[in-house]
C-alpha positions as CSV (number, residue, x, y, z in Angstrom):
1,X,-8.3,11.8,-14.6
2,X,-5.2,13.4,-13.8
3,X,-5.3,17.0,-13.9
4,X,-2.7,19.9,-13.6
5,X,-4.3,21.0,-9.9
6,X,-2.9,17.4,-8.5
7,X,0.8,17.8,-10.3
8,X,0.4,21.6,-8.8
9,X,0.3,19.5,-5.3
10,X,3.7,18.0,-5.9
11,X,6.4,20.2,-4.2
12,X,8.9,19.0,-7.1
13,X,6.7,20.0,-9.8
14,X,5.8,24.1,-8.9
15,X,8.7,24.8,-10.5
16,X,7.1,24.2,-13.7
17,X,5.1,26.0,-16.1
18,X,1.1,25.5,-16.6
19,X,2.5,24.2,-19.9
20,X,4.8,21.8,-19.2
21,X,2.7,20.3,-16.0
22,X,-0.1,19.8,-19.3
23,X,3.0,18.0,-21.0
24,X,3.2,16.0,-18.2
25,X,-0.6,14.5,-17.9
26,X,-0.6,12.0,-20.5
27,X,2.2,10.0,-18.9
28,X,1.1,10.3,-15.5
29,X,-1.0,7.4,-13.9
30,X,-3.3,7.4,-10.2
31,X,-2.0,4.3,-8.0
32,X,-4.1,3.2,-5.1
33,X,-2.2,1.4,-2.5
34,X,-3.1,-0.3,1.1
35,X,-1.6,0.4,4.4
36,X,1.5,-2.2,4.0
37,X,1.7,-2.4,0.6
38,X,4.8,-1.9,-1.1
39,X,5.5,0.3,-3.7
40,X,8.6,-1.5,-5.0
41,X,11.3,-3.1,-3.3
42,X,15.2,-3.3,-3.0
43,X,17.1,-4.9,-6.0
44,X,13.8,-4.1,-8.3
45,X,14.0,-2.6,-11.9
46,X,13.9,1.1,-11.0
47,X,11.1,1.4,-14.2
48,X,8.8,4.4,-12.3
49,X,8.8,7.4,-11.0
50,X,6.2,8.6,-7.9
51,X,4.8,11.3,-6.0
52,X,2.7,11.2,-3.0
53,X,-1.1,12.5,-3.3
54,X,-2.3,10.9,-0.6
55,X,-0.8,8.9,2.6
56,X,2.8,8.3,3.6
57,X,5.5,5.7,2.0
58,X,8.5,4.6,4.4
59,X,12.0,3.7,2.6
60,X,13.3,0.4,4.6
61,X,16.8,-0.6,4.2
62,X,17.5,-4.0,4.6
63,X,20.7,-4.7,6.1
64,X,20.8,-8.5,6.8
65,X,18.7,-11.5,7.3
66,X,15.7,-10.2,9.2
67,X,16.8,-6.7,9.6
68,X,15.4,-3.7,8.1
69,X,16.3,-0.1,8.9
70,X,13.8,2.8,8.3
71,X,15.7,5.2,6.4
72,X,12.9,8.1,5.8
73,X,9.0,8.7,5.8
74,X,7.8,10.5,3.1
75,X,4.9,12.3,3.2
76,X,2.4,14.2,0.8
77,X,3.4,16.1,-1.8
78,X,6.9,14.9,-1.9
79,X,8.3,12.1,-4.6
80,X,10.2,8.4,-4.3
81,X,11.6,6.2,-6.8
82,X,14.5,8.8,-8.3
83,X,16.5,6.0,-9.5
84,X,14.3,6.1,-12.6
85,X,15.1,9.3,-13.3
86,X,18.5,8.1,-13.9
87,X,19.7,8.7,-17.6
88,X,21.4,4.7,-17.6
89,X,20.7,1.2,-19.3
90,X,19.1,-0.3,-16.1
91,X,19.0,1.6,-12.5
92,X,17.2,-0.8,-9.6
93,X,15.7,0.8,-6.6
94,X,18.2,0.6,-3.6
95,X,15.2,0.4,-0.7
96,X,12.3,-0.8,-0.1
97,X,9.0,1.4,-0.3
98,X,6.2,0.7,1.7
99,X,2.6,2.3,2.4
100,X,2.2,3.7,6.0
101,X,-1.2,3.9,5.3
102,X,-3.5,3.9,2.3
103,X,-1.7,5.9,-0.4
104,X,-2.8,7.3,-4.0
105,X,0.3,7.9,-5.9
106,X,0.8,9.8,-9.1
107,X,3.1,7.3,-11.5
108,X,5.4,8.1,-14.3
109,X,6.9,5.8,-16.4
110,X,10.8,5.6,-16.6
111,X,10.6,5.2,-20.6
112,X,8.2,8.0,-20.9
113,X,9.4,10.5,-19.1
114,X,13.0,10.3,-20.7
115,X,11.2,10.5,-23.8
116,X,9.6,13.7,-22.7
117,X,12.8,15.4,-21.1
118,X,14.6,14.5,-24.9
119,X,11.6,16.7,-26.3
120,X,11.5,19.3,-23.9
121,X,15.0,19.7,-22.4
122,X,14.1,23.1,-20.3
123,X,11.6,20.6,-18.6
124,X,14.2,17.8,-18.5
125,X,16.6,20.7,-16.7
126,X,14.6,21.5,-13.9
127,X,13.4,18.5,-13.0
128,X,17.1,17.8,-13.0
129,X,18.3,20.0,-11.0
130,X,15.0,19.8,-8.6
131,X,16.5,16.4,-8.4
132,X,20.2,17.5,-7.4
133,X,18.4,19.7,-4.8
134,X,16.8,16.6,-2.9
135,X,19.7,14.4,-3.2
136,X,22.0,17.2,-1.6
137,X,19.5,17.7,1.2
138,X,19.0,14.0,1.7
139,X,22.5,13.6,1.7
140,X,23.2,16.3,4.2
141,X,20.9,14.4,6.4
142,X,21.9,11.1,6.0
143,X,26.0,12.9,6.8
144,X,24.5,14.4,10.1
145,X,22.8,11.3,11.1
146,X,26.2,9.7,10.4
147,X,28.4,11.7,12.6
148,X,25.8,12.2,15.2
149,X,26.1,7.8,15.8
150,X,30.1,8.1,15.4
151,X,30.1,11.0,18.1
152,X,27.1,9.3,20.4
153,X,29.1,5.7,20.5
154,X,30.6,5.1,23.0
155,X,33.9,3.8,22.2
156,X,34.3,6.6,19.6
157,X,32.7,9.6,21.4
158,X,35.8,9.5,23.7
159,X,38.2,10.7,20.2
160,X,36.1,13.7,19.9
């Protein structure tokens, strides 16, 4: 059973009340996963939502035939899958997630947590903007990590 200690575990969620974490029980659901075992992967109906309990998932890119690139490692506490949380008809999840060891996740379905941010829209806004917040820092990242291989190449580095 799911209980409001293991959403209080989820970075995202201590931003929200002892009430609305109880809001949010019902709908969640305990995944058990095996080292290797994916998640979801690329191109896949973006229907759930997850945070880590337990264990690490890497997001894999996959760039070509045969090549992936490891995009990030996400670790305890911290959540994967946002394209669900995407108010559209039909988001797909743009990488692949896979277990870097054995991994409990806590699963909310797409459907139902819409439904729940439609009832409880001060819920809905913080996760929203807890959302924005991640995106923005991923992004900044991913931007550094960009500029960093423009000004490290070789043919390029000479411009700067």
């Amino acid at each position: 059973m799911i209980t409001r200690e293991n959403l209080k575990q989820i970075v995202m969620l201590t931003y929200l009340t002892d009430d609305m974490l109880d809001e949010l029980i019902p709908i969640t659901e305990l995944l058990q996963y095996d080292e290797k075992e994916y998640v979801f992967h690329q191109g896949d109906k973006a229907d759930r939502y997850y945070s880590i309990l337990q264990g690490m998932v890497l997001l894999e890119q996959r760039i070509g035939s045969g090549i992936t690139i490891s995009l990030s490692s996400i670790k305890r506490g911290y959540s994967i899958g946002w394209s669900a949380m995407l108010d559209g008809s039909e988001e797909n999840y743009s990488t692949d997630a896979i277990c870097a060891e054995p991994t409990q996740l806590l699963s909310f379905r797409a459907k139902k947590l819409k439904t729940l941010f439609e009832q409880n829209h001060h819920l809905g806004y913080i996760m929203s903007q807890r959302l924005l917040h991640v995106v923005k820092k991923r992004y900044d990242v991913r931007t550094e990590q960009f500029i960093k291989a423009i000004k490290d190449h070789p043919d390029l580095g000479a411009l700067f």
